[in-house]
C-alpha angles and dihedrals in degrees: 000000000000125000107290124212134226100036103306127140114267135199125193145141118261133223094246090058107259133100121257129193128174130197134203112225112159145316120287115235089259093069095268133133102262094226118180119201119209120175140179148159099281140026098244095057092047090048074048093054094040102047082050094053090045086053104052088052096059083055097047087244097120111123116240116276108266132057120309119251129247120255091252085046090054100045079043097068097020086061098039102040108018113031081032091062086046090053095043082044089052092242093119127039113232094234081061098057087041090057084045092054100049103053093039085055091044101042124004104048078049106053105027113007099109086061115109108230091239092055093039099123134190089250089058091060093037092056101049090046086052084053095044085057103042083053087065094257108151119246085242088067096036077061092050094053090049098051086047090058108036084054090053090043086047098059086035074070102042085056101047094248085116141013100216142027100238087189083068099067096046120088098237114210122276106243110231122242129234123220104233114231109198122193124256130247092257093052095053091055092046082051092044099051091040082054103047083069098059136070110274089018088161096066089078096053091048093050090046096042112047095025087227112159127260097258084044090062102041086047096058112127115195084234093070092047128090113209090180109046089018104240112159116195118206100180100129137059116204109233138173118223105220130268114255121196117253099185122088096250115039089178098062089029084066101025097111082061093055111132103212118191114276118245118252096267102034115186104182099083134066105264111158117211086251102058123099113241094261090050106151097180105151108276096007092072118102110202122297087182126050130196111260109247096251087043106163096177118106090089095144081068102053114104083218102047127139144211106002079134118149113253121191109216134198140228130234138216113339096353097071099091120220097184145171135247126221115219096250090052088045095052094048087053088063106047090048087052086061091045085058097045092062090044093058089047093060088039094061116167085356084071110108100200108218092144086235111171078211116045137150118242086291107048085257114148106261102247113234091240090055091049087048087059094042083053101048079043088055093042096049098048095044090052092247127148122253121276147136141285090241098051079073083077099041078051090062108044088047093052087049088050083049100046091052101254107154123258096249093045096061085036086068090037098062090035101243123163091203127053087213083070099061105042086053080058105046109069124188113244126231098245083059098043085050092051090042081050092055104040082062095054098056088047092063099030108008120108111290 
């Protein structure tokens, strides 16, 4: 096929032996012609290149003029512009962005971040999800970094940077599912009782009680609760925007946070005889992962950081609560407000005034690392097994099912937009399953 004039796709051999074709497929921001070159051994796979690029353009799926970005180069811009303005437009929560960050800074820049976006392939992320594995990462978090990326990818396509979403035609892997283990009735009273010893006793009640998550209680501001009818509004999740650097080099800034590889035999930790070499007991674990060599976190230590400030915010749809109180969580409110009163008196100018129904001696918003102590605490000196902060929830739905509150009732309680939700979280209990057992049984042998 000889040059062709006016804009039209050519095809020809070329004096170096190989075959050349060039497509016109639109105009560059400058005024051009936006002309685009593919070559190869033979006519027929260049007519091959070149039908496909025409192609593309008659769909809108040709990639911007200039060279493609690298995947880091991508994250890069698609963290710091794009998530950044959801976060600043309340679309995205900024617990959300630091979590994005971090695996993106752990494992996709990594793994795959040389990678130009247009020669980015399926095996590439196949492979790095194989690695992610064979390094102990749960499937949960293997699923994490491949939504992260498939949604990059997706906006990289809705601005021309790529044609297609390679994370769509990998088989991400299935995240397995835990079997939830709530608390029994015996064991919320021992932690009751453990807690109503304690400051902010009433977080746990509250936690118990009305099933609410942990950024929920924490969140609780005295203006959405009704001391008097007992309405408790739980519209709003505290949550802390993430500290940014402010200095002119974040790795040295950090780097007396670094944390570097352990040796071996690594004696600084504290290992018993009796642990397996990839023990990861707390406080026994040496690091299983290390910090990368041009790490720039450690923002919360910098003298010059930025943001880290506390947002309230605030729940949409179903999921804002409008809940009520029961008199014995009620009572105890309002004896922890005037707990707090007399707090704020001996605080004086010290007192930050959030309005927080859960503060620490200043007023401050309690930080999720410091409750999660306050709760093993708790666990540990009622005799209770060890769970989580968020079994507390899991607790509450399953007493409601016992106790012989409909499905869809507990379903708006706990806030869930599917029914399927709910019942995943509300076991039966053994003491149930036993009395169903032997209603059954004297149903087929019983007296008639």
């Amino acid at each position: 096929m000889a040059k062709k004039p006016n804009g039209r796709s050519s095809i020809y051999l070329g004096k170096d032996g190989y075959w050349h074709g060039w497509v016109t497929v639109g105009v560059k921001p400058d005024g051009s012609p936006d002309r685009r070159h593919r070559m190869g051994k033979t006519e027929a796979e260049v007519t091959r290149k070149v039908s496909e690029l025409e192609g593309n353009r008659e769909t809108g799926q040709v990639t911007k003029p200039g060279r493609a970005p690298t995947v880091a180069e991508w994250m890069t811009e698609y963290l710091d512009v794009i998530c950044e303005r959801l976060v600043v437009s309340g679309k995205m929560a900024p617990r959300t962005l630091a979590d994005y960050r971090s695996k993106t800074r752990h494992w996709i820049v990594p793994l795959l971040g040389r990678h130009r976006l247009n020669r980015l392939a399926p095996e590439h992320l196949d492979t790095a999800y194989t690695t992610m594995l064979e390094k102990g990462l749960s499937t949960s978090t293997v699923l994490k970094v491949h939504r992260i990326l498939s949604r990059a990818l997706t906006i990289a396509v809705r601005r021309g940077k790529l044609t297609r979403n390679v994370a769509t035609l990998v088989d991400a892997p299935s995240a397995a599912s835990t079997e939830i283990e709530p608390l029994t009735r015996e064991e919320a009273r021992r932690i009751l009782d453990v807690a109503g010893t304690r400051r902010n006793g009433a977080r746990w009640s509250v936690a118990l009680a009305l099933g609410i998550r942990q950024g929920e209680a924490l969140g609780l501001r005295w203006q959405y609760v009704d001391l008097e009818t007992g309405v408790i509004r739980a519209w709003f999740q505290i949550q802390r925007s993430e500290w940014r650097h402010g200095c002119a080099d974040p790795h040295r800034c950090g780097e007396k946070w670094h944390r570097r590889p352990c040796k071996k035999n690594c004696k600084e930790h504290g290992h018993l005889p009796g642990c397996k070499p990839d023990c990861a007991k707390p406080g026994h674990n040496c690091y299983k992962r290390p910090c990368l060599k041009d790490c720039t976190g450690h923002a919360d230590r910098c003298p010059k950081r930025t943001g880290g400030g506390v947002v309230f915010r605030q729940r949409k749809g179903r999921s804002r609560l409008t809940l009520q109180c029961p008199p014995e969580l009620l009572a105890l409110l309002r004896a922890h407000r005037k707990a707090q009163a007399a707090e704020r008196l001996k605080a004086g100018d010290r007192w930050e005034d959030h309005d927080l129904v859960f503060a620490t001696r200043n007023g401050g918003p309690i930080e999720r690392t410091e409750d999660w102590k306050v709760w093993k605490t708790i666990l540990k000196q009622a005799g209770v097994r060890d769970v989580r902060v968020h079994d507390a929830r899991h607790t509450a739905a399953t007493l409601l099912i016992e106790q012989g509150v409909n499905i869809r009732v507990v379903q708006e309680v706990l806030g869930h937009t599917r029914v399927t939700t709910t019942e995943r979280y509300a076991h039966v209990s053994t003491p149930l399953m036993r009395d169903a057992g032997e209603r059954l049984a004297s149903a087929l042998w019983g007296d008639s």
